[in-house]
Structure formats: structure tokens, C-alpha cells
TIVEX-44589 format. One record per residue (C-alpha): x, y, z. Coordinates in steps of 0.05 Angstrom, whole numbers. Example, Ala and Ser with C-alpha at 12.3 -4.5 7.8 and 13.67 -1.06 7.14 Angstrom:
BEGIN
xx; yy; zz
246; -90; 156
273; -21; 143
This chain:
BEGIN
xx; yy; zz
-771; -894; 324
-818; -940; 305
-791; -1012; 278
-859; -1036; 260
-926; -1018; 223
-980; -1020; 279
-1042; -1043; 273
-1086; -987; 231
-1139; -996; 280
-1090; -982; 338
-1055; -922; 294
-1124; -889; 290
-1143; -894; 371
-1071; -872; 384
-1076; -813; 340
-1143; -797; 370
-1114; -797; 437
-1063; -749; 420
-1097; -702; 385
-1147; -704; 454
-1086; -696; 490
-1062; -633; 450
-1132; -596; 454
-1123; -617; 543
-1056; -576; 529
-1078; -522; 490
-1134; -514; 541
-1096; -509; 601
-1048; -465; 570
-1104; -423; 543
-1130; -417; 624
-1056; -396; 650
-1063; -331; 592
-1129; -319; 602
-1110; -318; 680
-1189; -307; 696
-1232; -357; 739
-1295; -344; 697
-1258; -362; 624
-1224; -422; 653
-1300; -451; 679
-1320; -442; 615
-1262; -466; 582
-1262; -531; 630
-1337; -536; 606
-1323; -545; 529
-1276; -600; 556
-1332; -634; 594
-1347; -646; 525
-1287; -668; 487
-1274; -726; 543
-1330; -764; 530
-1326; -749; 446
-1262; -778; 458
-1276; -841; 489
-1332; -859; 451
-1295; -842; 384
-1235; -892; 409
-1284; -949; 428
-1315; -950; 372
-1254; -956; 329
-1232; -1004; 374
-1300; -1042; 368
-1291; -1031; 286
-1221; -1061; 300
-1247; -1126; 336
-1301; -1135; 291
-1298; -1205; 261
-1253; -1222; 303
-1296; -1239; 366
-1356; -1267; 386
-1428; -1222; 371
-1434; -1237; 447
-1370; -1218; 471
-1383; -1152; 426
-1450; -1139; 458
-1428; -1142; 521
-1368; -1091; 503
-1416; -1046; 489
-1467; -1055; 544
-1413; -1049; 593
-1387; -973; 551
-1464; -957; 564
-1472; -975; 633
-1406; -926; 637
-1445; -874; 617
-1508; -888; 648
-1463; -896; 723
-1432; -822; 711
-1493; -793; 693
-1523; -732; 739
């Protein structure tokens, strides 16, 4: 297993991956049951919103993890550039 206490930072984005990871299973799973092309749309829809929960929730405990550590500009610039990935895959 593990020989070494990871960052707490890093423990919490991991964790937060998994457990997104876990509701991708459970949703895909969910679709094979349900076996219907109108349940798995909407199913696929409530993940259109769990991705980008996700992300944001990680980068901004990644962002808590850093802070301190770097630069205000360096942080900004994080952030603009987590915006601008938002504002590119916008409709």
C-alpha cells in the first residue's frame, strides 16, 4: 500500500477524483439496466454537470494547496487560464 503520508492537499483532490469516478461508474452501469435511450440522455445530462463540479472543486483545492507557496501572479494567472477554460467550452 501506501509507504508514505501524501500531501493532505493532494489526499483531498485524489479522493475527489475517485468519488467522481465512482458516480461515472454508477452512471454507466445505471444506463446498461435501465437499457432505454431516453433515461441514459438524461442520465448523461446530470453528468454534464458533475464534470465540471468536479474540476472546479479539485482546482480549487489545488489552488488552497499552493497558496503561500507561489507568487499572487503566478496564482492569478492559474486562475485566469481555469476561466478562459470555461469561457473556450462554452455554447
Amino acid at each position: 500500500m501506501f509507504f508514505f503520508l501524501p500531501d493532505k492537499h493532494v489526499l483531498a483532490m485524489a479522493a475527489v477524483r475517485v468519488l467522481s469516478s465512482m458516480i461515472e461508474l454508477t452512471a454507466a452501469i445505471l444506463m446498461l439496466k435501465l437499457n432505454r435511450v431516453e433515461a441514459a440522455l438524461k442520465i448523461n445530462a446530470t453528468l454534464a454537470f458533475v464534470g465540471p463540479t468536479v474540476m472546479l472543486t479539485v482546482m480549487a483545492l489545488g489552488l488552497w494547496g499552493l497558496a503561500g507557496k507561489i507568487s499572487p501572479v503566478k496564482m492569478l494567472t492559474i486562475i485566469l487560464g481555469v476561466g478562459l477554460i470555461f469561457y473556450g467550452v462554452r455554447r
